[in-house]
C-alpha positions in Angstrom: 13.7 10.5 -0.7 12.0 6.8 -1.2 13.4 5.2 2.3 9.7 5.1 3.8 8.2 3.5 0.6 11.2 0.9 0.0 11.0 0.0 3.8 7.2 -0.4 3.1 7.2 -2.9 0.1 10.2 -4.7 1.3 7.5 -7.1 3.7 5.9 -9.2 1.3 2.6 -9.1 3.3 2.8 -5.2 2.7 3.0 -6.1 -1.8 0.3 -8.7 -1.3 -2.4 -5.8 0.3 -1.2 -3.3 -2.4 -1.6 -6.2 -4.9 -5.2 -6.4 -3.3 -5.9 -2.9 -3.9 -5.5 -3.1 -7.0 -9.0 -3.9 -8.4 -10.7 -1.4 -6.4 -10.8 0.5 -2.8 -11.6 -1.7 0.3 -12.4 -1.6 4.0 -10.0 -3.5 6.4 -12.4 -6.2 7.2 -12.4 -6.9 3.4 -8.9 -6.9 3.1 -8.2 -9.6 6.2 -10.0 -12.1 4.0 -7.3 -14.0 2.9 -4.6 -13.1 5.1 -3.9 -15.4 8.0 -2.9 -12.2 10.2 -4.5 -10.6 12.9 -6.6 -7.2 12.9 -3.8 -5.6 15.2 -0.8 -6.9 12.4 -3.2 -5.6 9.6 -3.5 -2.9 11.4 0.0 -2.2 11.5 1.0 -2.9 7.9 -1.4 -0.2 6.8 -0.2 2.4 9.0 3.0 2.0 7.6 1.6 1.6 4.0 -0.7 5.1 4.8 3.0 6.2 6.4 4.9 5.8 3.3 2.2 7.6 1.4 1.6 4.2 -0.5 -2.4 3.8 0.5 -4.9 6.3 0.9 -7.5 6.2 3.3 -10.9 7.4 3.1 -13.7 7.4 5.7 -17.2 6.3 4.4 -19.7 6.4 7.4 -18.4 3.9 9.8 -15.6 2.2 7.6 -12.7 3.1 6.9 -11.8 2.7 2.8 -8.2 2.1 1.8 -7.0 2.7 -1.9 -3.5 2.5 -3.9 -2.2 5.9 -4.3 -1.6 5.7 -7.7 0.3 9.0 -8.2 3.0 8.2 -5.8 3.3 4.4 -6.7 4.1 6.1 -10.1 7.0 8.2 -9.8 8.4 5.4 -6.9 7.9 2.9 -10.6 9.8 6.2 -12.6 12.2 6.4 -10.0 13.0 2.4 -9.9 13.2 1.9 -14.1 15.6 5.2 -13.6 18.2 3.0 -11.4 18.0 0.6 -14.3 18.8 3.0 -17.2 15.2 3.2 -18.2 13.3 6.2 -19.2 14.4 9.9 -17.2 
């Protein structure tokens, strides 16, 4: 049921965008500051990150605004503290 989303966090440049996302919603261009990757490996990491249902992204005029999706990082959390005999 989770294979997408564990293949997605298991590249620790994937973690470090969510990480990013955090705080608040941002355009590509404002997420490559910081990284030392290229627009086309960006690119690529949130495809699979909007793939695995992980990131959200919303069009705002020109740019293209990416956000955490919350609701599913939260039952993929639920579903982890589960294989550790926490909670459900």
């Amino acid at each position: 049921m989770w294979d997408d989303q564990y293949r997605a966090l298991a590249d620790p440049q994937r973690r470090a965008i969510l990480k990013r996302l955090r705080a608040a919603p941002l355009s590509a261009g404002d997420l490559a500051h910081g990284f030392d990757i290229g627009a086309s490996t960006l690119s690529h990491h949130l495809k699979l990150l909007k793939d695995a249902d992980l990131v959200r992204c919303d069009k705002r005029g020109t740019q293209r605004m990416y956000a955490l999706n919350t609701s599913v990082l939260e039952d993929l959390a639920t579903d982890l503290l589960a294989l550790r005999g926490v909670g459900g």
